[in-house]
Structure formats: structure tokens, C-alpha cells
N, C-alpha and C positions, 0 to 999 in steps of 0.2 A: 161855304164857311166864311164866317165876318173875317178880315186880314189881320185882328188881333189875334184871334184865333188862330191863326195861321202860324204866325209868327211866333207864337206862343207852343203849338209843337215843335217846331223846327228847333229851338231854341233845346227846347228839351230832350230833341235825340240829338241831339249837338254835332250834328254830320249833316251836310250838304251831299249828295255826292251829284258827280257834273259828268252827264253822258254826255259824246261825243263817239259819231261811227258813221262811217261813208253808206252804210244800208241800215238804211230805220226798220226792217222786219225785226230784228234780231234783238233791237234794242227790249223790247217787250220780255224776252226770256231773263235779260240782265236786270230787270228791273224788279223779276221775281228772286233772282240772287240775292239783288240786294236785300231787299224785305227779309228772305229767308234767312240772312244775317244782321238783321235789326236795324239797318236804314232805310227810315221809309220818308225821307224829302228827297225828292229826283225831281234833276234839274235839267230837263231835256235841251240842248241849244240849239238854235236856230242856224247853225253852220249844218244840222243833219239835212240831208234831204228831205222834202217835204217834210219838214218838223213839225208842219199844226196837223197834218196827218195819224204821226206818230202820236202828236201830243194825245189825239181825239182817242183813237185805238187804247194807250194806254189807261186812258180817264175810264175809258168804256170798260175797260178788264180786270180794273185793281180800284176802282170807286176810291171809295172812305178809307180803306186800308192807308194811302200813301197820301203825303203833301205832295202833289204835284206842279211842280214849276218851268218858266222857261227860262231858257239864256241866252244871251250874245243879244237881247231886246238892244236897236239902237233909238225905234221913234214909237210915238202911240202909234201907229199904224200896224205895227208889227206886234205892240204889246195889246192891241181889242183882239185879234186874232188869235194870236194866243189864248186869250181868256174867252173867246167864244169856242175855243177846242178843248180848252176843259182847264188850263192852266188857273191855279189858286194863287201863285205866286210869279214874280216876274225881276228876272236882274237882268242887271246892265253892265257893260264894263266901264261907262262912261255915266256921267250927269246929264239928264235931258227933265229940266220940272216938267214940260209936257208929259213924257213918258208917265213920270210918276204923277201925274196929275189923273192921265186915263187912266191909270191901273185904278187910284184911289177912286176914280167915278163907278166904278164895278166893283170895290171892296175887297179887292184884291192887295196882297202885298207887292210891297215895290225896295229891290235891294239893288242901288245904285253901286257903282264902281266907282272908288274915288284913293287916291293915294295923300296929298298932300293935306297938314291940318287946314289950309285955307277950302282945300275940295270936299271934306270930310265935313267940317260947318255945313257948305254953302249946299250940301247935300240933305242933310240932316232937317235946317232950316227949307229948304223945299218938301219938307215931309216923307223924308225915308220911312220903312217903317227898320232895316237895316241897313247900316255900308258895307258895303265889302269893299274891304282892300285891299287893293290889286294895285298891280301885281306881286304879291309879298315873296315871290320867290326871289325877289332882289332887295326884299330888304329886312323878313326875317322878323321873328318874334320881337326880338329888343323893340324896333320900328313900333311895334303894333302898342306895346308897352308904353313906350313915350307919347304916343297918342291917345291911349288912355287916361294918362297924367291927367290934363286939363280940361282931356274932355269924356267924363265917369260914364255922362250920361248917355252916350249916343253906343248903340249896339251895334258894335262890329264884327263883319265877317269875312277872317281871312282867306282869298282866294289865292292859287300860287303858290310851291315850296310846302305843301301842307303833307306829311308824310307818318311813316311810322314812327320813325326817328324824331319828328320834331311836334308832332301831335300834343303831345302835353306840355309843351312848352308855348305853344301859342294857349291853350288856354289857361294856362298859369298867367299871362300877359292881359288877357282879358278879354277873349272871344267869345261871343256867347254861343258860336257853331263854327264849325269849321264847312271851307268850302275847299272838298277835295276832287280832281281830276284824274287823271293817268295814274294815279298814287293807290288807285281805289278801283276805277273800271281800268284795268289793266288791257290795253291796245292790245297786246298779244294773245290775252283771254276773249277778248272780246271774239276777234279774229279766227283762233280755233271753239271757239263757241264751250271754252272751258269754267263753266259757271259756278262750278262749286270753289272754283280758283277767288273770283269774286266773294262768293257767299263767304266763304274763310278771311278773308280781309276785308267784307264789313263787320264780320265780328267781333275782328281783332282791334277796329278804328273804335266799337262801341266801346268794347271794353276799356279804353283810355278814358274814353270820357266820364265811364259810370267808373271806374275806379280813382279818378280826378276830382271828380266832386265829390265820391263819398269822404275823402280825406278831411 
């Protein structure tokens, strides 16, 4: 799938969600929770064990159904792999043009990690095709807001602080998805392998979104 495309659903089920779990077997079952509650961009990160393992297994299991992406990318080295495992999409917590340079040579999206407006430019201008800013759990919808001010055009994705409670508030502010964690695959769900626990809070995250922009 060309990274416009890409980028272009994710935007539109407006949920990121960001797995994270010390055994990558399991992540596969949480991945069909999600889906089965209408998140289908999963953002496998690279802190999992063998993560392009995971990545490959899941590509091979849920095709077309899902955007599938990596995370915690810090160099191109980490981000061809990922995309030779089947990853569509690729973030970062940091700014690396290399990074986003390989992702863009395979057609792939690339969503840099950036917090200040000088990083959120210099990110942008290297060819994001989104930012995400992070960590917004320290700085919170208003933050995301006032970077919007000046700059309409660059699509942002808040990672960090993204929750039930404040989900419509960040895209009131101007997110075009939300990138959610612990908020969404719930570590303790994870852990007792309680999936409908998931399935139920990504339904609850879609419904913010699709009752937010229908207003």
C-alpha cells in the first residue's frame, strides 16, 4: 500500500493503538481484539522481543484487514526490517531524516517523534508523513493546540497522556489520530490474556472519535 494511503486510513480510524508485552506469541490474539473493536492501525514496537518476528506473524495473519506499523524505530537499519516484515508504517520517538528517508524509499509511512515547534518544523520539512508528539502526557491537549496555531498544516499524532478522559480533547485540539498505549492494551489484560477487556476499550476509543467528528 502506497504511504499516502496509508496514512490516509489511519487518519481515519483516528486510533493508533501501541502494543507493548515482554512475549510477542500473545500479541497476535490482542491484535484481533483490537480489530474486533474497530482499531485496525497497530503499532507493534520494537522494545517486544523479536519484534520483526511478531511483525511478520501478524502481516501473515490479518493481511489487508489492519495498518500495520512499527515502533520505538531509532535508525534505518531497524526501520528496512521492519518493512521487510511486513510493517506499512513506521514511528519513532525521535527525529532521524535517515530513518524517514528509508521508510520513504519502500513507500512506507514515517511518523517521527517530535515535541518542540522547532522539532515539529524540522521534522515535517524532512518529510514526515505524520509527527507525533510526544511525549504529550506532560504537556497535554492545550500544548498540541498551540502547535496547531501556526502550524495548520503538519498532521499530528499525540502519543502519551491519551486516554478515555481526555480523548476528545486532544482531537478537539487538532489531532488527526490518536496514538494510544497502556490506555488501550491494558498491561493487566494483556497479561491475564483477557481480550474482550481490550475489544471493549477499542470500541469505546472509536466511538470518541466517530461521535467527534460527526458533530
Amino acid at each position: 500500500m502506497a504511504r499516502e494511503a496509508t496514512v490516509q486510513k489511519i487518519c481515519d480510524v483516528g486510533v493508533v493503538a501501541v502494543i507493548r508485552a515482554d512475549n510477542g506469541e500473545i500479541l497476535a490474539d490482542v491484535t484481533q481484539a483490537l480489530v474486533d473493536g474497530g482499531v485496525t492501525a497497530i503499532e507493534v514496537t520494537f522494545t517486544v522481543p523479536k519484534a520483526h518476528k511478531v511483525l511478520e506473524y501478524v502481516a501473515d495473519r490479518f493481511g489487508d484487514q489492519i495498518q500495520l506499523g512499527a515502533g520505538t524505530v531509532l535508525d534505518p537499519e531497524t526501520a528496512r526490517i521492519a518493512i521487510l516484515a511486513g510493517a506499512e508504517f513506521i514511528v519513532s520517538p525521535i527525529v532521524d531524516p535517515r530513518t524517514i528517508e528509508m521508510s520513504h524509499r519502500y513507500d512506507k509511512a514515517m511518523m517521527p517523534g517530535a515535541l518542540t515547534p522547532t522539532e515539529v518544523v524540522q521534522a515535517w520539512q524532512a518529510g514526515a508523513d505524520v509527527v507525533k508528539i510526544f511525549p504529550s502526557d506532560l504537556t497535554g491537549p492545550d500544548y498540541l493546540k498551540a502547535l496547531k496555531g501556526p502550524l495548520p498544516q503538519v498532521r499530528m499524532m499525540p502519543t502519551g497522556g491519551v486516554n478515555l478522559d481526555t480523548a476528545e480533547s486532544f482531537l478537539k485540539a487538532g489531532a488527526c489520530s490518536l496514538g494510544i498505549g497502556g490506555s488501550l492494551v491494558e498491561k493487566s489484560a494483556v497479561s491475564s490474556g483477557n481480550m474482550d477487556r481490550i475489544r471493549d476499550l477499542a470500541s469505546q476509543y472509536v466511538e470518541i472519535v466517530q461521535r467527534f467528528r460527526a458533530q
